[in-house]
C-alpha positions as CSV (number, residue, x, y, z in Angstrom):
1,X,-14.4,18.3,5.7
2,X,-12.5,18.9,8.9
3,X,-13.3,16.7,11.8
4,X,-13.0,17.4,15.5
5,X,-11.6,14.4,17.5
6,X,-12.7,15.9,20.8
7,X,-16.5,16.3,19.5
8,X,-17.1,14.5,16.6
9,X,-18.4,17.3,14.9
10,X,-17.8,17.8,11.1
11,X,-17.1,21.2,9.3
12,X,-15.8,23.1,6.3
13,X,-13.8,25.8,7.8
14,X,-10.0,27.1,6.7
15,X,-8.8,26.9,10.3
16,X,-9.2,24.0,12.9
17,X,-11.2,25.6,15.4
18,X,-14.2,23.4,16.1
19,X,-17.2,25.3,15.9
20,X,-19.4,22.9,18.4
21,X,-17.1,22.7,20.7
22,X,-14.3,25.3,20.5
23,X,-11.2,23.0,20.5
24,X,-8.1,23.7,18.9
25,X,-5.1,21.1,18.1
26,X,-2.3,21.6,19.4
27,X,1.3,22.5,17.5
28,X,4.3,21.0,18.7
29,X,7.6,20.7,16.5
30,X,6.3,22.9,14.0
31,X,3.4,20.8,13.0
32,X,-0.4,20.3,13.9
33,X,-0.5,17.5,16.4
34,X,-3.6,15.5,17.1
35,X,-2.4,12.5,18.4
36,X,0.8,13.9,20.9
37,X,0.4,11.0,23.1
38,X,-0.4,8.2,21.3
39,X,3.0,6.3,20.8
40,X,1.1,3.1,21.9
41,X,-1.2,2.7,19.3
42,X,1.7,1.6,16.7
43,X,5.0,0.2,17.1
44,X,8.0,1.8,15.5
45,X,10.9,3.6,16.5
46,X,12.1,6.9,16.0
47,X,15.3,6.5,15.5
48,X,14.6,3.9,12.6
49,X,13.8,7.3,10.5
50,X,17.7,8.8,10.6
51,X,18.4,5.1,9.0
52,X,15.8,5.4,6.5
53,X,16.9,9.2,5.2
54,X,20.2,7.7,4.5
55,X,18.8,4.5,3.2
56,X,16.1,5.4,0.4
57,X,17.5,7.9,-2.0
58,X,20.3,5.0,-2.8
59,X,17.1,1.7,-2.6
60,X,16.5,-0.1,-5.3
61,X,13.3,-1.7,-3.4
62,X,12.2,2.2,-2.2
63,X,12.8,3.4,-5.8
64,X,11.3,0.4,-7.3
65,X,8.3,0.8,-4.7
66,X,7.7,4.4,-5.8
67,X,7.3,3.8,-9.6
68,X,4.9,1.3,-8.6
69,X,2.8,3.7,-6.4
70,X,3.2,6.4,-9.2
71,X,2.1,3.7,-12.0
72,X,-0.9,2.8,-9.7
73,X,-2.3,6.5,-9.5
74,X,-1.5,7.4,-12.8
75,X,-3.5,4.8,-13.9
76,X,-6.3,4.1,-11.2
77,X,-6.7,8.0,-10.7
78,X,-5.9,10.1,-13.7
79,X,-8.2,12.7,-12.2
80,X,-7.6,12.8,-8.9
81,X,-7.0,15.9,-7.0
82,X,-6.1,15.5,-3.7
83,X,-4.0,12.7,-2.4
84,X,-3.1,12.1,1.7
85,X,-0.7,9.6,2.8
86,X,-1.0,7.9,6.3
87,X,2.5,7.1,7.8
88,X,4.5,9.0,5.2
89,X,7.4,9.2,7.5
90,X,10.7,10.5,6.0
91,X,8.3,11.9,2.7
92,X,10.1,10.0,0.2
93,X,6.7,9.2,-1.3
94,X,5.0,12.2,-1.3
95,X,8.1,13.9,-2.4
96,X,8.6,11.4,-5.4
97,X,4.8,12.3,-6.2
98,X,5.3,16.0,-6.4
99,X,8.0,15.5,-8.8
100,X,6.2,13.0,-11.4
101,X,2.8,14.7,-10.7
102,X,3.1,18.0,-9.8
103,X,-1.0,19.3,-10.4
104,X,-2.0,17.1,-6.9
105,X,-2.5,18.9,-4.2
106,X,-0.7,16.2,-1.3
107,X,-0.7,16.0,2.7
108,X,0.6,13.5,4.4
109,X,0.6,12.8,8.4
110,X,2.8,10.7,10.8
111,X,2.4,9.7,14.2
112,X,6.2,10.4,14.8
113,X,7.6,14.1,15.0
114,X,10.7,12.4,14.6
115,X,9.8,11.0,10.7
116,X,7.8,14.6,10.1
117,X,10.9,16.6,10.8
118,X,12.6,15.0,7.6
119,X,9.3,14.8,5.4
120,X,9.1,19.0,6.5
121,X,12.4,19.4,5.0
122,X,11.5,17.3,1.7
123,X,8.3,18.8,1.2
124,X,7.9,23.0,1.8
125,X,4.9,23.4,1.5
126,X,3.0,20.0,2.2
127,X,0.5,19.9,4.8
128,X,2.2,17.9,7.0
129,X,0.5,16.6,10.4
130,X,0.9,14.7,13.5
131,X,-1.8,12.3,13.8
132,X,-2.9,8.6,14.9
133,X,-4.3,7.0,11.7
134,X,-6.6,4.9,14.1
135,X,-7.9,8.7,14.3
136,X,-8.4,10.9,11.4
137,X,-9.5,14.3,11.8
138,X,-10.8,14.5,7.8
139,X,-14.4,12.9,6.8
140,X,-14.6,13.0,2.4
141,X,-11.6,15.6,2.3
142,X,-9.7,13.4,-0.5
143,X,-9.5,12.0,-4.2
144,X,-7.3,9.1,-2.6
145,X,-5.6,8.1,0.6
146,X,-2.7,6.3,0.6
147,X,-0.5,4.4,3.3
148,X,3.0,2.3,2.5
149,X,4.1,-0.8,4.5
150,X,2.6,1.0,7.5
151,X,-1.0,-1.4,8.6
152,X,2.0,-4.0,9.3
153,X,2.8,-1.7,12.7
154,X,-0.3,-1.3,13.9
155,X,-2.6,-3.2,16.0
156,X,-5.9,-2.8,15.0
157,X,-5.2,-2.2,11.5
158,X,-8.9,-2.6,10.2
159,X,-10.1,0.8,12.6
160,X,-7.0,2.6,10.5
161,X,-8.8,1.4,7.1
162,X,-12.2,2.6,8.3
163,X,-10.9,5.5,9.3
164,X,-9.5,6.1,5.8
165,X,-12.7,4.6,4.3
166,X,-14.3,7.8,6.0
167,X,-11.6,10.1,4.8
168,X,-12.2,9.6,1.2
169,X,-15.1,11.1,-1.1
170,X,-17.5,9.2,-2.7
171,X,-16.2,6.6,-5.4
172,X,-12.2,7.6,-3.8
173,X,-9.3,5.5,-4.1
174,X,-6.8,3.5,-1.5
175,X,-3.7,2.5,-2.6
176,X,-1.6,0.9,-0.2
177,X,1.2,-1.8,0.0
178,X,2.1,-4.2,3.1
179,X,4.4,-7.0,3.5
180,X,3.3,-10.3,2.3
181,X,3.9,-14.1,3.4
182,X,3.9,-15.7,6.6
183,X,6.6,-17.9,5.5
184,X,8.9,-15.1,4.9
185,X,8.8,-13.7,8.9
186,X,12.2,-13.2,10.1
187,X,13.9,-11.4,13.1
188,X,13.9,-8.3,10.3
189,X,10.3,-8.2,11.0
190,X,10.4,-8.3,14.9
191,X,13.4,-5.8,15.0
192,X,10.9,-3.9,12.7
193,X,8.5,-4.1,15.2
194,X,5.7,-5.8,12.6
195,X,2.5,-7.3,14.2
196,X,2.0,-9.9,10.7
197,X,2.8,-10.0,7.4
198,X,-0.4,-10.1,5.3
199,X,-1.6,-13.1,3.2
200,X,-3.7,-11.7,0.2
201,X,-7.0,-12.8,1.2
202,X,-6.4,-11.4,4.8
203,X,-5.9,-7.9,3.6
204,X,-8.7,-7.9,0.9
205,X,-11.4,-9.2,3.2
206,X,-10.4,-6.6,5.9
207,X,-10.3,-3.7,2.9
208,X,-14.1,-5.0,1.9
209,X,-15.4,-5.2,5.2
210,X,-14.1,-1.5,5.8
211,X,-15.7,-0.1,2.8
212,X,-14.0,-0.6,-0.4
213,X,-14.1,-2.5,-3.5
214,X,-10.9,-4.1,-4.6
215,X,-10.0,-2.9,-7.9
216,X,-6.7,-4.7,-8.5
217,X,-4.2,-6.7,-5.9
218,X,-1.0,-8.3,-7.2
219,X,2.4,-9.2,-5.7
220,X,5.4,-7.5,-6.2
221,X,9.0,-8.0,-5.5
222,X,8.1,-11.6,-7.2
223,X,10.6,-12.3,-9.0
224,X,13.0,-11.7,-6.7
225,X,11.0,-14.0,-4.2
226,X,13.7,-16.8,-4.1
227,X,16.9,-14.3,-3.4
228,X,14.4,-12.8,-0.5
229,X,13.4,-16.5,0.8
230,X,16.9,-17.6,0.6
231,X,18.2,-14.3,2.8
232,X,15.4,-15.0,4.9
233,X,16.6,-18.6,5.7
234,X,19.9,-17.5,6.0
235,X,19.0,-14.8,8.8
236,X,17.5,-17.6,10.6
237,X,20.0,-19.6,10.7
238,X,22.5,-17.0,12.1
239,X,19.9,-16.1,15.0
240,X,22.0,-12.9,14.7
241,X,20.1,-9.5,16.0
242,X,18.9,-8.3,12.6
243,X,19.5,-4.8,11.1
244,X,15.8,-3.9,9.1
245,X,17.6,-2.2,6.5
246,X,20.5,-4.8,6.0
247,X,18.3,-6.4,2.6
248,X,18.6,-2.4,1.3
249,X,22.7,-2.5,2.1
250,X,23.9,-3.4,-1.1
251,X,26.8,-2.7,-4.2
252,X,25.7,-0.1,-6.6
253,X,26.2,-3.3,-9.2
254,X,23.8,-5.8,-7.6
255,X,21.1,-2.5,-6.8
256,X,21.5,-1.6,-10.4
257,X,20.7,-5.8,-11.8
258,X,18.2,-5.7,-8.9
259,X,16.6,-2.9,-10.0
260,X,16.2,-3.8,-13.7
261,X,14.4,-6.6,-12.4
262,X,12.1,-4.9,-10.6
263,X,11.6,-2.5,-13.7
264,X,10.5,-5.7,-15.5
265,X,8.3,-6.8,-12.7
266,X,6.2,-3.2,-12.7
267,X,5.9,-3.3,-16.8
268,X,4.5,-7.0,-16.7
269,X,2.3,-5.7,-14.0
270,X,1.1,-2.5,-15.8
271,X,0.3,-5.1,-18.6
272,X,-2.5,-6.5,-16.5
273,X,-0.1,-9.2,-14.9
274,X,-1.1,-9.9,-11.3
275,X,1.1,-11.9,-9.5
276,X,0.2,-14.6,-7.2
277,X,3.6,-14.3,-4.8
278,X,6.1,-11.9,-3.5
279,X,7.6,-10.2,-0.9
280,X,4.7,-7.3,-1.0
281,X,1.7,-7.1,-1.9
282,X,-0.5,-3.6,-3.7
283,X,-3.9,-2.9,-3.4
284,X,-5.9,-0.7,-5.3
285,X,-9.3,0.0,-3.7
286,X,-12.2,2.4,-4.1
287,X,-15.0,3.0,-1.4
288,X,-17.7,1.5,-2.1
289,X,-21.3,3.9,-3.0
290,X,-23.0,2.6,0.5
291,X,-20.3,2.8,2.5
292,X,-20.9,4.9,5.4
């Protein structure tokens, strides 16, 4: 079901014309924009996205991030249909997805043009919209909604889960990740623009009270924990201004030991391992029958 943010009203329709009301989004850049002024509702910056579509093809952490997310709905959602994905920014996700599972049907929506103009090029095709997630124009549309170290940006992070909550059908999935650790805040995180890093039982009260039952939440990027601490203390001592994506800089050689690590760490998870620490955290949700 569509839903129109000017009314409220809910409706099947192929187009977005609200029948109540009349209203229309607008388009601008080439995409359906809901939210065109409403840069203040999470902090990011545009240009961070040109960065990012040189950074992630060559990641070990983005690739390592994406078998994770494709493990998680292979496994949690083996029949799901329809997947959407708040803050997909440059589409590295979604596009990943489409290549491992090509029967979804995906969307994905961004609050910046900027990250949608990359994700456009990556994904022909996709659904792709401008949109506030503290907003979202889509009430039982999906089979799962997903957002990736994106809850971190934003303010009032609990309206964005409700508003997914309401997004999903009956018995749907969440699947999201967010950074973990209070301990680990650095200047990467206020360059980043984060408002927290997430302690487990933070995020999994503030899934439950917005609907869902927690299926499964584990760390990941654990056993590399003591490499990221130590680069963490490091950073701190420098008092340098801090590049977000200097952790991702790194010789093909130590990405390629890095990344067999991290291949370890998803196949201990996958055998029901859940660990207690790391750098991130993944939570696997469903919303709950009385959710409303």
């Amino acid at each position: 079901m569509k839903v129109c943010l000017a009314c409220g009203e809910q409706f099947d329709a192929s187009q977005w014309r609200c029948p109540k009301c009349q209203h229309v989004p607008e388009w601008r850049n080439g995409f359906i924009s809901f939210s065109p002024d409403a840069r203040g509702t999470a902090a990011f910056r545009a240009e961070f996205f040109e960065h990012l579509i040189r950074l992630e093809e060559g990641s070990f952490w983005f690739q390592a991030r994406n078998r994770l997310i494709e493990w998680a709905l292979r496994t949690y959602f083996p029949h799901a249909r329809a997947v959407f994905e708040v803050g997909c920014g440059t589409g590295f996700v979604l596009s990943e997805i489409r290549r491992v599972l090509p029967a979804l049907s995906l969307s994905g929506s961004d609050l910046y043009a900027e990250g949608l103009a990359f994700a456009g090029d990556r994904l022909p095709g996709v659904p792709l919209y401008q949109m506030d997630g503290t907003r979202i124009p889509f009430a039982e549309e999906f089979d799962v909604i997903c957002s990736f170290d994106v809850l971190e940006h934003v303010e009032e992070d609990e309206v964005v889960l409700r508003q997914m909550r309401r997004a999903v059908r009956t018995r749907g999935g969440l699947v999201i990740t967010v950074p973990q650790h209070k301990f680990l805040w650095s200047g990467i995180d206020e360059y980043s623009l984060h408002k927290r890093r997430y302690s487990r039982r933070n995020i999994v009260d503030k899934v439950r009270r917005s609907g869902f039952d927690v299926v499964r939440v584990t760390s990941f990027v654990s056993l590399l924990l003591p490499l990221l601490l130590l680069s963490r203390l490091r950073g701190r001592r420098r008092r340098a201004t801090c590049d977000p994506h200097s952790e991702y800089r790194l010789s093909r050689p130590t990405s390629a030991v890095l990344a067999t690590v991290m291949t370890l760490e998803r196949m201990l998870i996958s055998s029901g391992i859940s660990f207690p620490m790391g750098g991130s955290l993944l939570l696997i949700g469903r919303r709950r029958l009385d959710a409303v």
